[in-house]
C-alpha positions as CSV (number, residue, x, y, z in Angstrom):
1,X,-8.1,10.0,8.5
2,X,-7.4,13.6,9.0
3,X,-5.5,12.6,12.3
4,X,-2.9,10.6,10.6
5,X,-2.8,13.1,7.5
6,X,-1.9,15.7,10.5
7,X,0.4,13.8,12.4
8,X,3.3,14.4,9.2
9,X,4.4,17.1,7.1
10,X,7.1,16.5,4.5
11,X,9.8,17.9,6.2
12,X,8.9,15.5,8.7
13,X,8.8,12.4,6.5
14,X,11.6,12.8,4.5
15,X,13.4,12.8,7.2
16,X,12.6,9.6,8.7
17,X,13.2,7.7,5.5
18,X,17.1,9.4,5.2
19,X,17.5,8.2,8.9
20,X,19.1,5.0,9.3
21,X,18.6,4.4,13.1
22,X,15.0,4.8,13.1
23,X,12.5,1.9,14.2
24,X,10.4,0.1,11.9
25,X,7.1,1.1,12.6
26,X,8.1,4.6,12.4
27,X,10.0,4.1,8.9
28,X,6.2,2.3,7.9
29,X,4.5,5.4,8.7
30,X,6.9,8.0,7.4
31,X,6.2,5.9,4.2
32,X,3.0,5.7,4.0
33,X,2.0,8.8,4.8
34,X,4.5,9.9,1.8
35,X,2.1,7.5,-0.5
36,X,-0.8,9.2,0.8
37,X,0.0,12.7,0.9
38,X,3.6,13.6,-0.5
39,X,4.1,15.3,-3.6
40,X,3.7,13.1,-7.0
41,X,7.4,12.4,-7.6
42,X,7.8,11.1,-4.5
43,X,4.4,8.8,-4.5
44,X,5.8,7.3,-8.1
45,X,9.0,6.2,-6.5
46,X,7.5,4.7,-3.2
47,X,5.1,3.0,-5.6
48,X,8.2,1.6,-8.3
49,X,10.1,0.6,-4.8
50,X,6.9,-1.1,-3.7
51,X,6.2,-2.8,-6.9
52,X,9.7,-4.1,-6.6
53,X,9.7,-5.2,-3.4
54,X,6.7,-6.9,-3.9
55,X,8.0,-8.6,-6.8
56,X,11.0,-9.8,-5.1
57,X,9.7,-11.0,-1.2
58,X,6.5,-12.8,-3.1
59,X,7.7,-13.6,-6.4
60,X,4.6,-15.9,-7.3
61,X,2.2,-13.4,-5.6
62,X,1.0,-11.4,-9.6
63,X,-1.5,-8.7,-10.1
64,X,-5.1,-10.1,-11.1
65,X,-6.0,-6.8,-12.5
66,X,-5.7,-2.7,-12.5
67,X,-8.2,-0.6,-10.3
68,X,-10.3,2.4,-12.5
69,X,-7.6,4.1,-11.3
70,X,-4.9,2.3,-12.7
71,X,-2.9,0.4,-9.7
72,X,-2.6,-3.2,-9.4
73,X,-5.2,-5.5,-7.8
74,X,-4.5,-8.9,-6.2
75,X,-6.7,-11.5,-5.5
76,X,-7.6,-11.2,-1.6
77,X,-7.1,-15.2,-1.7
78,X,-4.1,-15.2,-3.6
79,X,-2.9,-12.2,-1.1
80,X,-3.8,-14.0,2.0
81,X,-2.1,-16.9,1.5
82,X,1.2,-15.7,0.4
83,X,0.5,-13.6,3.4
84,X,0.1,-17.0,5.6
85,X,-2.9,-15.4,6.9
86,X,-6.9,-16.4,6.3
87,X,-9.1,-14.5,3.6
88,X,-11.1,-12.8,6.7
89,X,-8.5,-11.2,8.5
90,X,-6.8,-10.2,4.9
91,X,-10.5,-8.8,4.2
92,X,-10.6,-6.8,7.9
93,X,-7.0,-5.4,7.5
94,X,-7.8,-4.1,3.6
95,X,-11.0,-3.1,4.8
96,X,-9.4,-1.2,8.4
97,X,-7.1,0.7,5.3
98,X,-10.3,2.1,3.6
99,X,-11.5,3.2,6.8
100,X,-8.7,4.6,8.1
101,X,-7.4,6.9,5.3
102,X,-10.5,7.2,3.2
103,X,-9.2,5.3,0.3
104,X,-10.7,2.4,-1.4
105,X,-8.9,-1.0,-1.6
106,X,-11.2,-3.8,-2.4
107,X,-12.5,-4.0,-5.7
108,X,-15.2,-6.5,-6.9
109,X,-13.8,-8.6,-10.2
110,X,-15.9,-6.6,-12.8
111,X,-14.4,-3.4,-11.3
112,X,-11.2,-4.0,-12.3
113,X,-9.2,-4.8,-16.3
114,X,-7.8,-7.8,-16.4
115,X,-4.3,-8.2,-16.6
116,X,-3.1,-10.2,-19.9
């Protein structure tokens, strides 16, 4: 957790996502590392953008529910298939996340509001 919270700063970040040469995986990381750890404005536009891209590459994919915390949840099925991948490995890669940056991700169903 600390490693990848180390291996950015800001300055660093920012200026991935204003390049328009750099590689994918790089871009991912820039970008979530600014979800993680950049300052709140930037966080609540990489979170609108996400929302929206979301929205628009799995348009029947819909939040179940909202976290404590107040983020959307999606049923790991629901997830794994519009992912075209199994409910295990959607469970390992949610669950590699927690590990990795010390956030939670997986919610049991009376954790979470409904959405209406």
């Amino acid at each position: 957790m600390d490693d990848f919270k180390n291996s950015w700063t800001l300055e660093m970040a920012m200026a991935v996502m204003e390049n328009t040469t750099v590689d994918s995986k790089t871009w991912s990381e820039a970008v979530e590392w600014l979800l993680l750890y950049g300052p709140p404005h930037v966080r609540e536009l990489l979170t609108q953008a996400s929302g929206l891209a979301t929205g628009a590459c799995f348009p029947d994919l819909k939040p179940a529910g909202v976290s404590p915390d107040g983020q959307p949840c999606y049923d790991i099925d629901a997830m794994a298939d519009a992912l075209g991948i199994s409910r295990e490995e959607a469970v390992r890669k949610m669950t590699e996340l927690e590990q990795t940056h010390g956030l939670r991700h997986l919610y049991e169903d009376d954790e979470t509001r409904k959405v209406q």
